[in-house]
C-alpha positions as CSV (number, residue, x, y, z in Angstrom):
1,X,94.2,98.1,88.7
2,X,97.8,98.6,88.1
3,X,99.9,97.8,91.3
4,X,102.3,100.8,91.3
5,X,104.7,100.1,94.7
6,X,104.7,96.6,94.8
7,X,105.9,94.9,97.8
8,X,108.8,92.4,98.0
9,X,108.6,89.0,97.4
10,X,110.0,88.4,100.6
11,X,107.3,90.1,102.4
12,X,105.8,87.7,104.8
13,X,102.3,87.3,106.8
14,X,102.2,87.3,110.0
15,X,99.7,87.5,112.9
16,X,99.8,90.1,115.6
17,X,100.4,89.7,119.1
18,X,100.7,93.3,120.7
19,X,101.7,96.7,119.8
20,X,104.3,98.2,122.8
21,X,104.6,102.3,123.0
22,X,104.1,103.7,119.0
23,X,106.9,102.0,117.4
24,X,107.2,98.3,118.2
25,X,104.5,95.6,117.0
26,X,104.9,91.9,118.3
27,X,104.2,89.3,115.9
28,X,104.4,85.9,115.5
29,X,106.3,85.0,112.5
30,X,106.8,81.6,111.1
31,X,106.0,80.2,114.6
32,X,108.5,82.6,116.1
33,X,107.1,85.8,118.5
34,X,108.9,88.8,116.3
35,X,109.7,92.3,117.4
36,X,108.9,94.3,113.9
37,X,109.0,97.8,112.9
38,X,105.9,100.2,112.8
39,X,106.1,103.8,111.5
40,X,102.8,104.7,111.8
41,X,102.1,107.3,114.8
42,X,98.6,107.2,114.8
43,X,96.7,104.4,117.3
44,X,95.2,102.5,114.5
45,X,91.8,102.7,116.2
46,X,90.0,99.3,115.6
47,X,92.3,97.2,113.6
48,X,95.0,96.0,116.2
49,X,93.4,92.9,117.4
50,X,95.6,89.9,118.9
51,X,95.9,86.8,116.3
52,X,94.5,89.3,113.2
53,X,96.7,88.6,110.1
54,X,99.6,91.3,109.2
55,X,101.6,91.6,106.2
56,X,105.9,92.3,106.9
57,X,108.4,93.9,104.7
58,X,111.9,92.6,105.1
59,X,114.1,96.0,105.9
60,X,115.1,98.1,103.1
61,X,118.5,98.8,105.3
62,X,120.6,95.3,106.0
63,X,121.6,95.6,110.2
64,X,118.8,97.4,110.9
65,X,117.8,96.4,114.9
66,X,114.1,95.2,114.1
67,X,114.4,93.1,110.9
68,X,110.8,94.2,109.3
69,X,108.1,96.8,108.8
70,X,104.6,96.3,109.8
71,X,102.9,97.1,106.2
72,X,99.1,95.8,106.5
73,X,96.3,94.8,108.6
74,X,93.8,92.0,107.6
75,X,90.6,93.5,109.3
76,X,87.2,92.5,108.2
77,X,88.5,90.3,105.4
78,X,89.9,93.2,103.8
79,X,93.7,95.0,104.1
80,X,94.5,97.8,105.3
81,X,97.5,99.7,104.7
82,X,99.2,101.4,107.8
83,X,102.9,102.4,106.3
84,X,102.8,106.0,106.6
85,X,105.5,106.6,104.2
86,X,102.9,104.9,101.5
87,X,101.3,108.2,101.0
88,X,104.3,110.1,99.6
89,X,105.3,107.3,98.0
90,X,102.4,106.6,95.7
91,X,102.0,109.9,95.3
92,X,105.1,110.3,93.1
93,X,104.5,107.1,91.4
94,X,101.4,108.3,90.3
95,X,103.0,111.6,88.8
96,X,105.2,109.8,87.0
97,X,103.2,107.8,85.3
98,X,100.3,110.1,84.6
99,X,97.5,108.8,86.9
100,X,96.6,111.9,88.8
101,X,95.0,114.8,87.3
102,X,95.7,117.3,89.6
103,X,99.4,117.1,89.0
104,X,99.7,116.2,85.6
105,X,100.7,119.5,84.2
106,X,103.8,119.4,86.5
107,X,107.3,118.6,85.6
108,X,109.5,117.8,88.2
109,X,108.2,116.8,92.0
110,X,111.1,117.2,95.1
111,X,110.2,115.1,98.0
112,X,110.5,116.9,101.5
113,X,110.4,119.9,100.1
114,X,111.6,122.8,102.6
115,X,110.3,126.0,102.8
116,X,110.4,128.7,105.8
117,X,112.0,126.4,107.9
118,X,109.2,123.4,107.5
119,X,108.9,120.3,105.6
120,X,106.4,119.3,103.3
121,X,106.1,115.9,101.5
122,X,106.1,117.5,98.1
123,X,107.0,120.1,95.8
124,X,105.7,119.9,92.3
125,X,107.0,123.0,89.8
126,X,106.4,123.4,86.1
127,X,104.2,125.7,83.9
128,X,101.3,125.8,86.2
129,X,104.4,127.6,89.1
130,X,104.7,126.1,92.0
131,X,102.1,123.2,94.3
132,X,102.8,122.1,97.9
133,X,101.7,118.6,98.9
134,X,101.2,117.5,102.0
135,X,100.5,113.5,102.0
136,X,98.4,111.9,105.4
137,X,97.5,107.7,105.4
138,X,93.7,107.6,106.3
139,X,93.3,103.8,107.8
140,X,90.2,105.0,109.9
141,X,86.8,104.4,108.5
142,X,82.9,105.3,110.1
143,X,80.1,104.5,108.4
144,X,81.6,104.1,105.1
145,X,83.3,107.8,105.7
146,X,87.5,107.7,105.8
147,X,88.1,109.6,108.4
148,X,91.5,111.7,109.2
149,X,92.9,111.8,111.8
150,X,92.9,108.6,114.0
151,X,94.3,110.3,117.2
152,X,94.8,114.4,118.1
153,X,97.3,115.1,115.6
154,X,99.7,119.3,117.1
155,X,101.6,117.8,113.7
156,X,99.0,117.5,111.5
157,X,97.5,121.2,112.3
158,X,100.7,122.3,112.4
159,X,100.9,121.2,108.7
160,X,97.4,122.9,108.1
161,X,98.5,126.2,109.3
162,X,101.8,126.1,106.9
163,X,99.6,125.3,103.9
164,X,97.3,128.3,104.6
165,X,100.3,130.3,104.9
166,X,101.7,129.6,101.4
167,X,98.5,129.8,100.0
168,X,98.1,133.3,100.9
169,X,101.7,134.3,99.8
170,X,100.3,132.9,96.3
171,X,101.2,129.2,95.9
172,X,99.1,126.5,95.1
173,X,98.7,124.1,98.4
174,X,96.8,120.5,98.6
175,X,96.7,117.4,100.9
176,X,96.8,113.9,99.4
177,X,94.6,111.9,102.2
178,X,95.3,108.3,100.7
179,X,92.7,106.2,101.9
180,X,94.4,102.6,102.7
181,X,90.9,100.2,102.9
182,X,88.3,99.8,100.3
183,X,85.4,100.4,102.8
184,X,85.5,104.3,102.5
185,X,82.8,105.9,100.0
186,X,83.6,109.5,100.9
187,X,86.0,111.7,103.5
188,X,85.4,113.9,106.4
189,X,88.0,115.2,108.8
190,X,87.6,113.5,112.4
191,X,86.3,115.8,114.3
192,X,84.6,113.3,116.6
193,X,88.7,112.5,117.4
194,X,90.4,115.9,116.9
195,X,88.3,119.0,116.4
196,X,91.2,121.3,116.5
197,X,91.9,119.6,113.3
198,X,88.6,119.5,111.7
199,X,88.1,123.6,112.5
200,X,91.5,124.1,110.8
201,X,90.2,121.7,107.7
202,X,87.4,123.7,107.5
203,X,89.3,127.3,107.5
204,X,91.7,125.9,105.3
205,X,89.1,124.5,102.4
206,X,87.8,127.8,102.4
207,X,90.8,129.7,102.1
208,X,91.7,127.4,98.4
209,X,93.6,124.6,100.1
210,X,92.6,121.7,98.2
211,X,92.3,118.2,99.8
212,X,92.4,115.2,97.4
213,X,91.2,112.1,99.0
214,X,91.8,108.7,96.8
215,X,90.9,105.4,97.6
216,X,94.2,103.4,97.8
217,X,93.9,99.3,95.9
218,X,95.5,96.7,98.2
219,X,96.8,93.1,97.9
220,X,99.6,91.4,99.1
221,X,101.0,92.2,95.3
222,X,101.1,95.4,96.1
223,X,99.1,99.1,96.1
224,X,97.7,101.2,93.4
225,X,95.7,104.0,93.4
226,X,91.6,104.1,93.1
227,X,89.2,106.5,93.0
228,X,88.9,109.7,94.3
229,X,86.1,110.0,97.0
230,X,83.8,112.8,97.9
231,X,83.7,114.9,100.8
232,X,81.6,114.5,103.7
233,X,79.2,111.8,105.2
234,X,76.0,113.5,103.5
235,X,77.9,113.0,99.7
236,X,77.7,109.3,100.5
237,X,73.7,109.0,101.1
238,X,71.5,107.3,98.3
């Protein structure tokens, strides 16, 4: 599998101590208790466990206060990838090098996009006219479904609601649901965690917003992009 955002060769691992407020991860790092960055919102339900391995990026910005990102989990022998800005990221990468079918016919991509006073992750234009992405890290996983979202998410139905809106004005509209562990065999929204969201899902399927949920490849090299998974918990059976 080709590793399309590889990480640093100064990335280091790590093991966790404690997370404090969203934000903040305590680690121990070559011996040393370590205050690292951690940009994912969500509460990581199940993988935050004290001495579990994490993999660190150095910061991309030199003076930054906390010197490193929190980038992956060990949990279950496995990775998992809990940068939130992965999403967006791989899903540009993939464009430009031809990997994902559903924007292939696209020629240019803008990252957070603008429109009506909200921001999306992506604008694609070309022949086909004009796609909105939205792009969402999936690190929760229940019997073998990847499940989104992790924790009641006003932003993610807020996000929802925008795509249905520019779907009935006559734009295309999808969410990239990049599934960051290789445990997941299908997706299903959480609604056993946020059923606002999963109604909303649900509405928005069936008005023509598409949802594209890949399987995300993880080593310490780096992160490429797998399959793309089915929907729903009863696609996975047999």
């Amino acid at each position: 599998m080709e590793v399309l955002l590889p990480f640093s060769s100064e990335c280091t691992v790590a093991r966790f101590l404690r997370r404090e407020k969203r934000f903040r991860v305590e680690v121990e790092l070559d011996g040393v208790p370590t205050w690292v960055h951690c940009n994912n919102s969500g509460s990581m339900l199940g993988l935050l466990r004290e001495g579990c391995e994490v993999l660190v990026s150095p910061a991309a910005r030199p003076g930054r206060r906390l010197g490193h990102t929190l980038e992956m989990v060990k949990w279950g022998g496995f990775w998992v990838g809990v940068n939130t800005l992965t999403p967006n990221r791989l899903l540009k990468r993939a464009w430009e090098r031809g990997l994902l079918p559903e924007v292939a016919a696209y020629t240019s991509m803008r990252p957070e996009a603008t429109v009506g006073g909200s921001r999306l992750d992506a604008c694609f234009e070309g022949p086909p006219g004009r796609l909105w992405v939205e792009a969402k890290n999936v690190t929760l996983v229940e019997e073998e479904v990847g499940c989104f979202p992790d924790a009641v998410t006003e932003r993610g139905q807020k996000h929802l609601r925008e795509l249905m809106a520019l779907k009935r004005r006559g734009d295309r509209v999808a969410c990239f649901y990049l599934i960051q562990r290789p445990d997941a065999r299908c997706f299903g929204p959480a609604d056993f965690i946020d059923p606002e969201f999963a109604s909303l899902f649900d509405e928005a399927v069936a008005e023509g917003v598409e949802a594209w949920p890949y399987r995300a490849v993880l080593s310490p090299a780096g992160i490429g992009l797998g399959e793309r998974l089915p929907f729903r918990k009863s696609t996975c059976d047999g």
